[in-house]
N, C-alpha and C positions, 0 to 999 in steps of 0.2 A: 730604539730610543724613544723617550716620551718626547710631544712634541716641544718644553719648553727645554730640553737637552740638545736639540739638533743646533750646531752650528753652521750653518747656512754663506758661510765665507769661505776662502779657498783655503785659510792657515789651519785651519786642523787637520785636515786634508794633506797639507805641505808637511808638517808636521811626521805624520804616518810615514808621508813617504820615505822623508829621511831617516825613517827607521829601519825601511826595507821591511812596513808590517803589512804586504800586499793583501792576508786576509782581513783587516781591520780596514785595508784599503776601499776591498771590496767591497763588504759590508756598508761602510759608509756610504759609498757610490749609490748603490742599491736603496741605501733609507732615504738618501736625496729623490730618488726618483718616490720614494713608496709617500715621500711630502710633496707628493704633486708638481716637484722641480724637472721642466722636462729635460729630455735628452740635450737638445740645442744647449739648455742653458747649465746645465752639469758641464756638457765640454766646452766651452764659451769661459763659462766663469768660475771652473773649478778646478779642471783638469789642465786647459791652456795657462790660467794665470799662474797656477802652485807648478806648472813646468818653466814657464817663462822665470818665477821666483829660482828655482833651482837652476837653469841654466847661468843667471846672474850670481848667484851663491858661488857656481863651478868659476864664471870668467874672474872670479873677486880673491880666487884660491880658498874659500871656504872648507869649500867640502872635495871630496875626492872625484877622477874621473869615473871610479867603480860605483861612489853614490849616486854621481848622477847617471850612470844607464842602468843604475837597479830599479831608480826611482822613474826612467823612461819604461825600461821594462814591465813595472809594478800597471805602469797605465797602459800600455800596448795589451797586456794581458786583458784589463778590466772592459779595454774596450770591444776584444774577443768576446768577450764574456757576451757584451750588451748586443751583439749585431745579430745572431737570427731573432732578436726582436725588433728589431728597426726595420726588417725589409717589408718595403711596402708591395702589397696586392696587386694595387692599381699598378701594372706595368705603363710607359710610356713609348716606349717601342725607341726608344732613345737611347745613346751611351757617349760616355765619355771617359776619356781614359787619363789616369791621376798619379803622375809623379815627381821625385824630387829631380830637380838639376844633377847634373853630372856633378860628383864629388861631394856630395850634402848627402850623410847618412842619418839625419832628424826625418822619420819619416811620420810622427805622429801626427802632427796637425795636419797634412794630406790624407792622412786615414781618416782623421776627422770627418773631412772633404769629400771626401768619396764616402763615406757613412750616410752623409746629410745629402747626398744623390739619389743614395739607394732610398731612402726615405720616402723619397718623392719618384719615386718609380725609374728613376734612370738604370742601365747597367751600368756598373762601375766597373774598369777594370784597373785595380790597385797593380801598381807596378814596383811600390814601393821607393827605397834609397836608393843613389849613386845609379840613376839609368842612366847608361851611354847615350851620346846624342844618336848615334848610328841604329842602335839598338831600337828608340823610343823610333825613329823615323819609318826604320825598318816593321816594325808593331802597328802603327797609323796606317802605314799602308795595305796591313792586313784585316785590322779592322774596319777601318774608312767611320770613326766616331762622326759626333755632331759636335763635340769641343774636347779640350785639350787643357786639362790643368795641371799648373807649374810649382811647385813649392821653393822657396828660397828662404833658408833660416838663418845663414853667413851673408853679410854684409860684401864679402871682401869674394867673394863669388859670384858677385853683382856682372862680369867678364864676360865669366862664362855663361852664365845667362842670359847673357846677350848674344855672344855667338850662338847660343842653340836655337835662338830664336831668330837669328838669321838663316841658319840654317831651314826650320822648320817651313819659315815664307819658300825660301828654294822651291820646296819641293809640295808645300801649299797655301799659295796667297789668300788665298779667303778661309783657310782654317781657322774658328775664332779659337783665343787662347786666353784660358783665366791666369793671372797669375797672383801668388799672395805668399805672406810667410815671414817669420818674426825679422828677417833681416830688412823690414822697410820701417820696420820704428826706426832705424837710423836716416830714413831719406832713399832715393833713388829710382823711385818710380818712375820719377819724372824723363826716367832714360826709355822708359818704353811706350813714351808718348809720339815716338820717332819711327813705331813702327804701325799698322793697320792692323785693326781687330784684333791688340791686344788688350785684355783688359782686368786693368787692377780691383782685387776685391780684397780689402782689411781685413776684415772678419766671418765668423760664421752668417751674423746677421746679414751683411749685403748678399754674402754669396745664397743665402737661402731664399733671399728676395728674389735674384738673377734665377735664380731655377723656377721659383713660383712665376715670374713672368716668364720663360722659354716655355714652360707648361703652358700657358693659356694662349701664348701668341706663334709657338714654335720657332 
């Protein structure tokens, strides 16, 4: 695309997807990066906003359940596509291991999360949707990470996120734990203020800062 054709918002983007035009997807994806739009800021501001638009289209009965996991599909792909070029060289000798609460099968914006680790030298170990609490417990303690991130995209699973995180303390009080995920644009953070070294991060932006400081301070 010449440069005064690129549109540089998420709706043409959003657009694509609801067409299920994953190579036009792609492509797009790809001209953003080739206009010096970095990675952060394509999943930040193109890929999260045109999915959060689509999830809003699905709760409004818009569109179908089919269009919206073609249109999750279309980006889980793209973001396959993007990650042997995101790993970063410089190891850290660090890991953290990245997934969604029990019963929350949105697993993209955690893939995000764990992307922007590896970036920065972490290992990531993606676990993906729907981990069991027993299962994720049972994996902690085989790897023994240095943190712990939560994804929560349902509101009304705010519960059981809470139980897992009780659980989690059980079995380790000073594990720190990030937690984030489209269900706190409705509120509820404020429930995990009740517990120690948990800690809420909105977006890519904090959460890339919180890694930039664990880098330089450990």
């Amino acid at each position: 695309m010449a440069d005064e054709q690129v549109d540089y918002t998420h709706k043409k983007f959003l657009e694509l997807l609801l067409k299920g035009d994953r190579v036009k997807c792609s492509l797009m994806a790809k001209d953003f990066i080739n206009h010096k739009i970095s990675i952060q800021e394509l999943y930040e501001n193109i890929f999260k906003k045109a999915l959060y638009d689509v999830g809003e289209l699905w709760e409004y009965n818009k569109i179908s359940v089919a269009t919206e996991h073609l249109a999750s599909a279309i980006v889980e792909a793209i973001l396959n596509e993007f990650y042997p070029g995101i790993i970063s060289q410089d190891r850290k000798n660090k890991t953290v291991i990245v997934a969604c609460v029990e019963n929350e099968f949105h697993q993209i914006g955690i893939k995000m999360i764990s992307d922007v680790f590896e970036m920065y030298g972490w290992n990531a170990h993606f676990l993906g949707a729907n981990t069991p609490t027993s299962e994720l417990i049972a994996f902690v303690k085989l790897i023994n990470p240095n943190l712990l991130a939560l994804s929560l995209s349902i509101y009304f699973h705010l519960p059981v996120l809470e139980n897992m995180i009780q659980q989690i303390r059980k079995e380790f009080p000073d594990l720190p734990v990030l937690v984030g995920g489209q269900a706190f644009r409705h509120g509820g953070h404020e429930v995990l203020l009740k517990y120690n070294n948990i800690i809420y991060l909105p977006d890519l932006k904090t959460t890339e800062s919180f890694i930039k400081n664990m880098n330089e301070h450990g």
